[in-house]
N, C-alpha and C positions, 0 to 999 in steps of 0.2 A: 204770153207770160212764160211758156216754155222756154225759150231761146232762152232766157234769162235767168232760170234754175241752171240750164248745161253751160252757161261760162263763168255762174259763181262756182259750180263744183270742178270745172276745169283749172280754176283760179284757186281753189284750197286742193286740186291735187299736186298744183306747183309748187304751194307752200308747203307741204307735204313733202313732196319729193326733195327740195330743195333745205330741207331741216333734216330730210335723212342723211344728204351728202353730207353738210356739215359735220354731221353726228360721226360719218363711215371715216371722211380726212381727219377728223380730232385723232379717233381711237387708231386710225395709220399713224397717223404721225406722233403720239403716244407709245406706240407699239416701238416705231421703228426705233425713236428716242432710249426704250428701255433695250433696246438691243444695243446699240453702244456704249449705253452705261455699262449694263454688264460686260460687252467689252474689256472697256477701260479700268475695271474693278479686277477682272479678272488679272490685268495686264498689272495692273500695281498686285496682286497675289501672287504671280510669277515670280516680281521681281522681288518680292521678300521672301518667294521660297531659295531664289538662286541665291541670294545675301546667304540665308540660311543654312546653305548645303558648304557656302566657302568657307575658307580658312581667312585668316590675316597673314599677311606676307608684305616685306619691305622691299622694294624694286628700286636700286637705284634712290634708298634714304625717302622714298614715297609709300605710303602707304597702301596698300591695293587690295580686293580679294577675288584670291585663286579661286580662278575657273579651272573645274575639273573638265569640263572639254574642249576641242576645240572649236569654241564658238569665239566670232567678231568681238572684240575689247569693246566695251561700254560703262556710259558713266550715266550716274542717275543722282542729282544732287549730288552731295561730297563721297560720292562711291565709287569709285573706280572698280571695276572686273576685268581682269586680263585673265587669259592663260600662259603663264610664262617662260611655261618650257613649250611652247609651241614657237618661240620668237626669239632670234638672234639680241645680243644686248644691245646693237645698233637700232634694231626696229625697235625692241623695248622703250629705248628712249624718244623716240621719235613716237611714237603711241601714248607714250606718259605726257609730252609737250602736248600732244594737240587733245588729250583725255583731262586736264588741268586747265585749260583756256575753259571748258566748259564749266569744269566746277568753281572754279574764280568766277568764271562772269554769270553764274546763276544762268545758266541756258536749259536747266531743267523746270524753271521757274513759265520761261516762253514755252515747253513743250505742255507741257500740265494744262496751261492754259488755251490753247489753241484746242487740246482734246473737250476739254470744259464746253470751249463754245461751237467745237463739232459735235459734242454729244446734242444741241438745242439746236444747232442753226446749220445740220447736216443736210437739209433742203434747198441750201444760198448755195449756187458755183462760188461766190467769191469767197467763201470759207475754205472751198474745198483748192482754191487756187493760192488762198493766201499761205493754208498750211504746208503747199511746197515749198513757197517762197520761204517762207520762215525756217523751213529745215534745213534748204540750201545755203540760207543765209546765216544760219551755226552754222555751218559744215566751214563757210568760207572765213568764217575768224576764226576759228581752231587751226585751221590749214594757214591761214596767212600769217599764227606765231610760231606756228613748226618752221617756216622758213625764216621770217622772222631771228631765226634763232642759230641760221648759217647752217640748215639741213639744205643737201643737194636737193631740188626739186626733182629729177628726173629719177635719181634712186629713190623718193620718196614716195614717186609714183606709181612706179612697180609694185611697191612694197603695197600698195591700196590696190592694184590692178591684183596681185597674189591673194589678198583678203577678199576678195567678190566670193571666190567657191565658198567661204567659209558662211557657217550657219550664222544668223542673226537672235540673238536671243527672247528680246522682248522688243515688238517692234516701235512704242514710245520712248525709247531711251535715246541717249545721243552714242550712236554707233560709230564705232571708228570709221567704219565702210559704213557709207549709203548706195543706195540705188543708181542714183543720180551721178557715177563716178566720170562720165564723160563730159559733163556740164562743169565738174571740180578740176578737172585737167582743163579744159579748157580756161578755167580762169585764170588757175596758175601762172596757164602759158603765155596767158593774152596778157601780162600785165606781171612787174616787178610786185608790186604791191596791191591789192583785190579793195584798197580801202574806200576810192572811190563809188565802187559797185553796191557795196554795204551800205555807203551811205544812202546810197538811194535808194535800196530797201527801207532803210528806219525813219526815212521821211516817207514814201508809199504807205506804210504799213497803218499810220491812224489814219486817213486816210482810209482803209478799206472797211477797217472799225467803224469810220462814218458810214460809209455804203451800207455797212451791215445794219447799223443799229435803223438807220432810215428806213432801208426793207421791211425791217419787220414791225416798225411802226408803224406803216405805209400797211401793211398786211393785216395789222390784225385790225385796222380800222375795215376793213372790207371783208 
């Protein structure tokens, strides 16, 4: 009869143990969740204190606000931030075209959102792959109606390659400079027009939406 006491209680320390793990990954992945949030809370706080601290200013019949340093031009919804005595009127305008593609085509709306479903599903690589793709993929219709628009590409380049030193203000916004500036040269160059590459992001992109939501279907049933 013995043998048979020590593998029911080896069998409730599994159960045991194995409701503690559960219990330890909840409250990790609880934990790490609320760390993003905050994040992302703080990052929307940032960007209403810099609204806050600017001025209004008309650039070229556009509406903008002065940035008092010199930080990277960004746009967040219909906000434009420039600093405009840090830029020739030639880059001004060429920073107002591709800061206006974003706020015309709601690209604050994909950024928000992509944060939203990294704050929950910051555990999926394809989250963490698609929200490159996604950022690249603004970067490259803002830059393909700056050309678009009869700007030299090659001074246009510069003028992004001069903006890398500069500081980044809030890193969810749609930044004149991204990271990514050798992948944005590269498109320019590889191609008159970036539009077919786009497309085949915005066809990928549900698509990964699939992958994701099945993951975590697929997850929490186990």
């Amino acid at each position: 009869g013995e043998p048979g006491f020590v593998l029911l209680d080896d069998a409730d320390n599994m159960a045991s143990s194995s409701v503690l793990w559960k219990k330890v990954l909840s409250w990790l992945y609880l934990g790490i969740s609320l760390i993003f949030v905050l994040r992302f809370a703080s990052q929307l706080v940032s960007i209403y204190r810099i609204r806050a601290r600017s001025e209004k200013q008309f650039v070229s019949g556009v509406q903008v606000r002065r940035l008092k340093d010199n930080t990277t031009p960004f746009s967040f919804f219909k906000l434009i931030f420039v600093h405009a005595n840090g830029h020739s009127q030639k880059e001004l305008d060429q920073i107002l075209l591709h800061e206006q593609t974003h706020v015309k085509q709601w690209h604050s709306i994909d950024i928000v959102l992509i944060e939203l479903l990294y704050v929950f599903f910051w555990w999926n690589p394809f989250v963490w792959l698609m929200k490159r793709e996604i950022s690249m993929n603004l970067e490259y219709l803002a830059d393909n109606e700056v050309l678009r628009e009869g700007v030299d590409s090659r001074e246009y380049q510069y003028h992004l390659l001069r903006l890398t030193y500069q500081e980044t203000a809030v890193p969810i916004v749609n930044n004149f400079n991204v990271s990514q500036l050798k992948q944005r040269v590269m498109m320019m160059n590889k191609t008159k027009s970036p539009a077919s590459r786009v497309v085949k992001y915005l066809v990928v992109l549900p698509f990964f939406f699939l992958l994701i939501t099945a993951n975590s279907v697929y997850g929490g049933h186990h």
